[in-house]
C-alpha positions as CSV (number, residue, x, y, z in Angstrom):
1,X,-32.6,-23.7,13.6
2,X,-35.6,-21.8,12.0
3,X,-38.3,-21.0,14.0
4,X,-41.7,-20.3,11.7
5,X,-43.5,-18.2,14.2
6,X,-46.9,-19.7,15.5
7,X,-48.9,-16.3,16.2
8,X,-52.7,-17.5,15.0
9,X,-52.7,-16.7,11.0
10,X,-53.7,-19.0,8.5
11,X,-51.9,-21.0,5.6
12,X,-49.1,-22.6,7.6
13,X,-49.4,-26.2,5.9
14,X,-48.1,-25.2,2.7
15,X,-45.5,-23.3,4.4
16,X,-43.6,-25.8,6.6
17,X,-43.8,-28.2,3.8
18,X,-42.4,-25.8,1.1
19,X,-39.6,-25.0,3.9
20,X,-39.2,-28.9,4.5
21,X,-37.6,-29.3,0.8
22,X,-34.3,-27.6,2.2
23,X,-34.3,-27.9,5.8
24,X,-35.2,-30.4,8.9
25,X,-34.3,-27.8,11.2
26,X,-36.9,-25.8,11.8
27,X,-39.8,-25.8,14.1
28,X,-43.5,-24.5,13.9
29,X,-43.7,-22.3,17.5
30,X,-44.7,-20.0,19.6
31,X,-41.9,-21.3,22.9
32,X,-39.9,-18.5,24.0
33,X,-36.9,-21.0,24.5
34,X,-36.8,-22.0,21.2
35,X,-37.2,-17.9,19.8
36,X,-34.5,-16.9,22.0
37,X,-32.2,-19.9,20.1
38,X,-33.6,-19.6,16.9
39,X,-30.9,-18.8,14.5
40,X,-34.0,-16.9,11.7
41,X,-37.4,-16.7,12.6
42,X,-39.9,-16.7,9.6
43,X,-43.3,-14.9,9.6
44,X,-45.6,-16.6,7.8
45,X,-49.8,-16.2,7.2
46,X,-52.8,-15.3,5.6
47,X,-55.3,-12.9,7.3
48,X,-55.5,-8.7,8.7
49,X,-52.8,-6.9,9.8
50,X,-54.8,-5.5,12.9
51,X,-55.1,-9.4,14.1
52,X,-51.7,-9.7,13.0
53,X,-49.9,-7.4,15.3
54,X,-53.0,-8.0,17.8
55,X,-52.0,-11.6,18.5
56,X,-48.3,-10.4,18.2
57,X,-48.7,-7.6,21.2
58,X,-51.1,-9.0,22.9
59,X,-49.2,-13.1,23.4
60,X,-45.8,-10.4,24.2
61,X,-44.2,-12.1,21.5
62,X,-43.3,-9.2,19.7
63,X,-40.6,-8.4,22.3
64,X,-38.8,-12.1,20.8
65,X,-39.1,-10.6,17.3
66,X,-38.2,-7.4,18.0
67,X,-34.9,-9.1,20.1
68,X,-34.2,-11.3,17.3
69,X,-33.7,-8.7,15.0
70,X,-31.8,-6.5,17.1
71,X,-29.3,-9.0,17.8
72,X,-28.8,-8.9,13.8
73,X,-30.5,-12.5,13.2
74,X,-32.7,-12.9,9.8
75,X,-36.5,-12.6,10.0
76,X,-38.5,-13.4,7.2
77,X,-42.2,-12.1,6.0
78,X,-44.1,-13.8,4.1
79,X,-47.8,-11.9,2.8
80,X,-49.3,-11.2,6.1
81,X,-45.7,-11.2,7.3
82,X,-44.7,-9.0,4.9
83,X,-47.0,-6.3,5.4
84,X,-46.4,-6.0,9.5
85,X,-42.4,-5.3,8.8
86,X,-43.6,-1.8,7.9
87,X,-44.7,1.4,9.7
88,X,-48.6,1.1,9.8
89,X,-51.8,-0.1,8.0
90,X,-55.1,1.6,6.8
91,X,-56.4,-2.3,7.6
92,X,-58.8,-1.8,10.6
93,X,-61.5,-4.9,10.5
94,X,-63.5,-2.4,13.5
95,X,-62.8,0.8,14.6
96,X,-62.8,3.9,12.6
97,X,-62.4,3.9,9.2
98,X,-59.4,6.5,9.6
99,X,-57.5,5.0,12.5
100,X,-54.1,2.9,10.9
101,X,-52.6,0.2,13.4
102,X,-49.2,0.0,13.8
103,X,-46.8,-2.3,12.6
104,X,-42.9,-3.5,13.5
105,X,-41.7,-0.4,11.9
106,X,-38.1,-2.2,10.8
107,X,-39.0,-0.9,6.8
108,X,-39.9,2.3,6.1
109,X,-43.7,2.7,4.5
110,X,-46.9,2.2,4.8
111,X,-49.5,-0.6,3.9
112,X,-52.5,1.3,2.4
113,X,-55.3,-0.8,0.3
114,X,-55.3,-0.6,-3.5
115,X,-57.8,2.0,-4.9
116,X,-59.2,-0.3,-7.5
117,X,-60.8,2.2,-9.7
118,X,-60.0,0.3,-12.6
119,X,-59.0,-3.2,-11.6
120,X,-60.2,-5.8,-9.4
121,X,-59.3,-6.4,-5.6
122,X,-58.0,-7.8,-4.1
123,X,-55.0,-8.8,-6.3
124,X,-55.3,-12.4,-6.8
125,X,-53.2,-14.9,-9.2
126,X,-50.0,-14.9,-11.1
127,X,-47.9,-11.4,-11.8
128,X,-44.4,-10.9,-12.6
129,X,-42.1,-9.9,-10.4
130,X,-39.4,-7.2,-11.5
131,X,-35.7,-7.3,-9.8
132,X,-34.7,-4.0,-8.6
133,X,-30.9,-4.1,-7.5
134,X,-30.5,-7.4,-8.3
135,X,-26.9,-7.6,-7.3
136,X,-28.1,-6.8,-3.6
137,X,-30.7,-9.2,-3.5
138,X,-30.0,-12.6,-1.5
139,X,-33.6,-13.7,-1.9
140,X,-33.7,-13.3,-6.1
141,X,-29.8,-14.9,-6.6
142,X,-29.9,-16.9,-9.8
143,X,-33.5,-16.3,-10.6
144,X,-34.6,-14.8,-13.9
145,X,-36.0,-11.6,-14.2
146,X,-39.7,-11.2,-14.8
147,X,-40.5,-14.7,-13.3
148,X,-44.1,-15.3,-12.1
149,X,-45.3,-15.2,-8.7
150,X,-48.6,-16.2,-6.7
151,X,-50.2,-13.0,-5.4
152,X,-53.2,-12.2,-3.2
153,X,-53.6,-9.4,-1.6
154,X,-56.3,-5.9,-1.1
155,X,-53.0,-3.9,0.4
156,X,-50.0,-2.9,-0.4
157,X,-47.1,-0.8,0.9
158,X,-46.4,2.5,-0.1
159,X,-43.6,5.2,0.5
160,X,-41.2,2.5,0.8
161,X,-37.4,3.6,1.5
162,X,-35.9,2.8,-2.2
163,X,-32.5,1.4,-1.0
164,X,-35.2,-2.0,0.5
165,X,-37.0,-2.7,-2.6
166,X,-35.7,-5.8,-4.9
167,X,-38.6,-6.8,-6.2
168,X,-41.7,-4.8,-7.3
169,X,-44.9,-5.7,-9.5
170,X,-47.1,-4.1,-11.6
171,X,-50.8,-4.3,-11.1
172,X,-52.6,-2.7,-14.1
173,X,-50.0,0.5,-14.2
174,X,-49.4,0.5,-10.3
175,X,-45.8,-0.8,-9.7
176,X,-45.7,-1.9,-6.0
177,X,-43.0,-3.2,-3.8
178,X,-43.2,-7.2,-3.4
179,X,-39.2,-8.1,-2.2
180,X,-38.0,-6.3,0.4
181,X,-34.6,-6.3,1.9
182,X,-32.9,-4.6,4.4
183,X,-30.4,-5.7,6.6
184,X,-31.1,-8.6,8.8
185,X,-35.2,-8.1,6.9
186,X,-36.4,-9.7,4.4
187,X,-40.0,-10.1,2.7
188,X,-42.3,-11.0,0.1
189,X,-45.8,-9.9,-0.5
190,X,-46.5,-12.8,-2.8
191,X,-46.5,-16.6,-1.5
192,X,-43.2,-18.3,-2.3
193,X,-44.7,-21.5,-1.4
194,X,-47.3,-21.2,-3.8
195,X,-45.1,-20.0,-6.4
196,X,-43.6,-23.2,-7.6
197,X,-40.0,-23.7,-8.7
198,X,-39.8,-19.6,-8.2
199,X,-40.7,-19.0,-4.9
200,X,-39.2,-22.4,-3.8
201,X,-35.9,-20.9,-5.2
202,X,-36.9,-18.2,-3.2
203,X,-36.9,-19.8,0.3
204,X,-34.0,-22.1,0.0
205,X,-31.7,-18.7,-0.6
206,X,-32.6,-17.8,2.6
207,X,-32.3,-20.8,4.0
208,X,-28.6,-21.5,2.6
209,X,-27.9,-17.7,3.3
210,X,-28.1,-18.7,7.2
């Protein structure tokens, strides 16, 4: 059973129906009986990485995700998602403008914004997405190189361990990771369900990979 974690970010409809094409079993929720079972929990959502790991810390059910992927079991982040697998954030919606907020920490690097000095941010639309050791990626299996993906995004990680990235895009010169996998880890910074046959490829490799 999938469990698509229910911790207060936005664009969940789109989601569960894109994650409905391959699979019954799943559930939208926030229950720690059904975490504890779930066989891959999936991080889904729009929104700020401070609320992010806010509502994660703060509802305690980080300790389920940080369990789940102890125990070896696949977690998947999707944008919002995404970003929080790494170390920290320059994303602070109040505080000081230097603080960062700490993220899960299970990929090395850091979400900082895009300098946008001579492009627009945030990042929105479609960009292609490059395979980086292709023949370790489970999430880009049988899916042509230089394929286009739904992006949007102001941040982006940075420093990222090498032996993670699968994916990256380039952004007017700035090539940026957007598939990450290590382990039991996976991620997208783009939206797989809004990606069309793509990104629905995408999600039903992880799904058959369970």
């Amino acid at each position: 059973m999938i469990a698509v974690l229910d911790y207060g970010m936005g664009n969940i409809h789109s989601c569960l129906k894109a994650i409905s094409l391959f699979t019954k079993d799943f559930s939208y929720t926030k229950e720690p009986s059904v975490l504890k079972e779930a066989d891959a929990i999936i991080l889904p959502g729009d929104g700020h990485f401070d609320k992010a790991m806010r509502n994660l810390n703060e509802s305690g059910l980080r300790t389920f995700v940080d369990d789940h992927v102890k125990a070896g079991k696949p977690l998947f982040g999707i944008c919002i998602g995404f970003q929080i697998l790494f170390e920290d954030s320059d994303e602070v919606v109040s505080g000081n403008k230097n603080e960062t907020v700490s993220g899960l920490g299970y990929v090395k690097g850091k979400i900082r914004k895009f300098k946008g000095k001579n492009y627009k941010v945030p990042h929105i639309g479609w960009n292609k997405l490059y395979k980086r050791n292709p023949s370790k990626s489970n999430l880009l299996k049988n899916l042509e190189d230089e394929s286009f993906a739904y992006f949007i995004h102001s941040y982006r990680p940075v420093g990222v361990e090498s032996s993670a990235i699968t994916g990256f895009c380039d952004y007017y010169g700035e090539k940026f990771p957007a598939v990450v996998e290590k382990g039991n880890v996976f991620g997208t910074q783009f939206h797989p369900e809004k990606s069309y046959s793509f990104g629905l490829k995408i999600l039903e490799n992880f799904i058959q990979s369970l």
